[in-house]
C-alpha positions in Angstrom: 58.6 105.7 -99.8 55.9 104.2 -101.8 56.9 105.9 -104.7 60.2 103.8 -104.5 58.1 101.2 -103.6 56.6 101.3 -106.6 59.3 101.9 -109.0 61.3 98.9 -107.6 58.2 97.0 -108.6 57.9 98.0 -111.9 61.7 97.7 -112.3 61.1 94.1 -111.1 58.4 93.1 -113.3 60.4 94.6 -116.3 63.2 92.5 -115.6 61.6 89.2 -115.3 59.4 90.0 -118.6 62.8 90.7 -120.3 64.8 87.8 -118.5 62.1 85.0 -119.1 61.6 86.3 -123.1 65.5 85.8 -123.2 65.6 82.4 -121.3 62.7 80.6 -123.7 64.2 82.0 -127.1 61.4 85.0 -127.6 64.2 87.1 -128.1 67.1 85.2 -129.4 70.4 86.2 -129.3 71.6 89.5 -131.5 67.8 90.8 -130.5 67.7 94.6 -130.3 65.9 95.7 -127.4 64.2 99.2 -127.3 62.7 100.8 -124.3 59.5 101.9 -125.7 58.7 98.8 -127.1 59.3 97.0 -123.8 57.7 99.9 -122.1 54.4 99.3 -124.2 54.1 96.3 -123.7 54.3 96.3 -120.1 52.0 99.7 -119.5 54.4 101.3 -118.0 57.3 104.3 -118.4 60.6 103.8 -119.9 62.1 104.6 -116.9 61.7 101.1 -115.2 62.5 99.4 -118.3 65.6 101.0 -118.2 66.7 100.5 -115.1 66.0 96.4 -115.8 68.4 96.6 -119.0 70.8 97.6 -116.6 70.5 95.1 -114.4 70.4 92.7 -117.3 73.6 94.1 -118.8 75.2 93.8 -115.6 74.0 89.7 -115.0 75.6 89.1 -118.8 72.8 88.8 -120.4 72.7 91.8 -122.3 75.8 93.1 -124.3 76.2 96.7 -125.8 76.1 96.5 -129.7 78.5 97.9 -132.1 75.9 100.9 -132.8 75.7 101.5 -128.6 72.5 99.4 -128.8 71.8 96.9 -126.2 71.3 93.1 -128.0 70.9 89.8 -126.0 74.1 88.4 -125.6 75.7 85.6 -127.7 77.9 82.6 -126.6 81.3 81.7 -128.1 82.7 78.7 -127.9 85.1 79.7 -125.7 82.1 81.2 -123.4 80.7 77.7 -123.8 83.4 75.8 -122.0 84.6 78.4 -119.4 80.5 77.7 -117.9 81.2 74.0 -118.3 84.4 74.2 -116.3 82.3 77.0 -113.4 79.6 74.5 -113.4 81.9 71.9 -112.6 84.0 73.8 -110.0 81.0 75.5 -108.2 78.6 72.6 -108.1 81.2 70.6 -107.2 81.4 72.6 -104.4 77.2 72.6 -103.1 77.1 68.5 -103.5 80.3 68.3 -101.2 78.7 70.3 -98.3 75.0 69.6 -98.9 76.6 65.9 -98.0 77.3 67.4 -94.4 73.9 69.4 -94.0 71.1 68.4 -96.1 67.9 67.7 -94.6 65.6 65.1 -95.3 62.9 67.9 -95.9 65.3 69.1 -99.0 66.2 65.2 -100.2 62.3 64.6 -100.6 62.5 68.3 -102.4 64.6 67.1 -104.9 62.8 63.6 -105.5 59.1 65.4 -106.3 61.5 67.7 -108.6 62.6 64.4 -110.2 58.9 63.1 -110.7 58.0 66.2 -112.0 60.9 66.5 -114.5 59.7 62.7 -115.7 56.0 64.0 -116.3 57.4 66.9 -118.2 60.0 65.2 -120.4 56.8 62.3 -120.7 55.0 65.3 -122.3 57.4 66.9 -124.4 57.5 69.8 -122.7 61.2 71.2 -123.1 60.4 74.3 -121.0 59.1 73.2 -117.9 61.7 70.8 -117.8 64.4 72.9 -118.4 62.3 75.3 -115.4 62.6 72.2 -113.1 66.0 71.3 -114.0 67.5 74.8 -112.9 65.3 74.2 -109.9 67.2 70.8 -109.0 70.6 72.1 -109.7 69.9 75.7 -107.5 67.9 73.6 -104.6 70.9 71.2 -104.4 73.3 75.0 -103.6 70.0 76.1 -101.1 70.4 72.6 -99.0 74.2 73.3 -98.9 73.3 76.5 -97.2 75.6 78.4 -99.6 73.2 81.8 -100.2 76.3 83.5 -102.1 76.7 80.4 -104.5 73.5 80.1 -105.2 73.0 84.0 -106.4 76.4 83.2 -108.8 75.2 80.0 -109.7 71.7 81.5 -110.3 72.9 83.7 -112.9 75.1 80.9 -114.8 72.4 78.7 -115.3 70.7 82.0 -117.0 74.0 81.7 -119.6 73.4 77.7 -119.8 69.5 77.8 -120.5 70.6 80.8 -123.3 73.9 78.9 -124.8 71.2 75.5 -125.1 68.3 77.5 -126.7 67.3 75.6 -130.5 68.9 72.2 -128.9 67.5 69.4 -129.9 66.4 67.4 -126.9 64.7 64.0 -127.5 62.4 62.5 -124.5 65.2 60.1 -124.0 68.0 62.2 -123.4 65.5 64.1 -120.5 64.9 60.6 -119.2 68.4 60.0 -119.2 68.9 63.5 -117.1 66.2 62.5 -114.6 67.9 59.1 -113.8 71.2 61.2 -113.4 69.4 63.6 -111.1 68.0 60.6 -109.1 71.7 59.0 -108.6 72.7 62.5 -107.3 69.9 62.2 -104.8 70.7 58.9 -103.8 73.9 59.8 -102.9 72.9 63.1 -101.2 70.7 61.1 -99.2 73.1 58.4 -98.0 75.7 61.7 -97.2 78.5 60.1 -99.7 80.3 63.0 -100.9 82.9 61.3 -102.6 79.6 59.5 -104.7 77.7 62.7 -105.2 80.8 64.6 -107.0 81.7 61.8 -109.0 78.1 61.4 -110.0 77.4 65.4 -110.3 80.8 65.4 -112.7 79.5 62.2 -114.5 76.1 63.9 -115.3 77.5 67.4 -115.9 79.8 66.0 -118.6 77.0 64.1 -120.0 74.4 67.4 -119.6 76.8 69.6 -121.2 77.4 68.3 -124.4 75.3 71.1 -125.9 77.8 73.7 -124.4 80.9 72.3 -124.3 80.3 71.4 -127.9 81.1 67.3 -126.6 79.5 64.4 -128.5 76.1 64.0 -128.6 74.3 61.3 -125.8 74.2 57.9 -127.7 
């Protein structure tokens, strides 16, 4: 049992080294990605590292290459827009009931994510931010008590943070997000579901120019 134990570890660590190199651009998309080198740097066999790339290939991250070799995936344009339209549909769905069961625990959640976001985008730092900004969209799916959402959604924002990777993203467009965030809160915490969509779809519209290829925040 602990040898299991173990490997499931070392399969977990492998897969976060790989996933979180992929979501900040250390291997951008078209990247080959070879076992032993993962494997070396990690310490460990190939065996877990293996066992990650499938896990990786499965999520959509990863995509078999015309020579059978496994390359981070890339986004078309058609990619682009189908996750704008999911985004739309499925987060659509989280504000709607987190209207009828959010706690005040999670609203006061979101806010400090909201502060936090500010200091980040107030220091230029594009990666926390992005960090906190998957963390506001997936806490919004965790205080509608939807654990089956959240896994999907969990593994779309992985394509949105990839498909934005080299995106220019001035401090004012972040403060821009953050007081689109805070007018979802505001709504979350008076329970207007009718307000919280039509603000979500507002901001989502807005947020996903990079995507969606729409025209750049003015």
């Amino acid at each position: 049992m602990s040898g299991a134990l173990g490997r499931g570890r070392l399969t977990d660590e492998a897969y976060h080294y790989v996933r979180e190199a992929i979501m900040r651009g250390e291997l951008p998309t078209g990247s080959v990605l070879a076992e032993v080198e993962i494997a070396r740097a990690l310490g460990s066999s190939r065996t877990p590292v293996r066992h990650a790339f499938g896990l990786l290939l499965k999520e959509g991250l990863l995509e078999v290459g015309s020579r059978r070799q496994l390359i981070v995936r890339g986004f078309t344009q058609a990619h682009r827009e189908e996750i704008a339209m999911l985004r739309e549909a499925l987060e659509g769905i989280a504000v709607r009931r987190a209207c009828d069961v959010i706690t005040d625990d999670d609203v006061d959640f979101l806010r400090l994510s909201i502060i936090r976001q500010r200091r980040a985008a107030r220091n230029g730092d594009d990666d926390a931010f992005l960090d906190l900004d998957e963390e506001f969209h997936l806490r919004i799916v965790e205080a509608a008590q939807l654990p089956i959402l959240h896994a999907v959604l969990g593994q779309l924002r992985g394509f949105v943070r990839v498909a934005r990777l080299n995106t220019p993203r001035p401090r004012r467009v972040l403060a821009q997000v953050s007081d689109e965030h805070e007018r979802i809160v505001d709504a979350l915490e008076r329970r207007n579901a009718v307000e919280a969509l039509s603000t979500l779809l507002e901001h989502l519209h807005k947020s996903d120019y990079p995507i969606g290829a729409k025209e750049e925040r003015r």
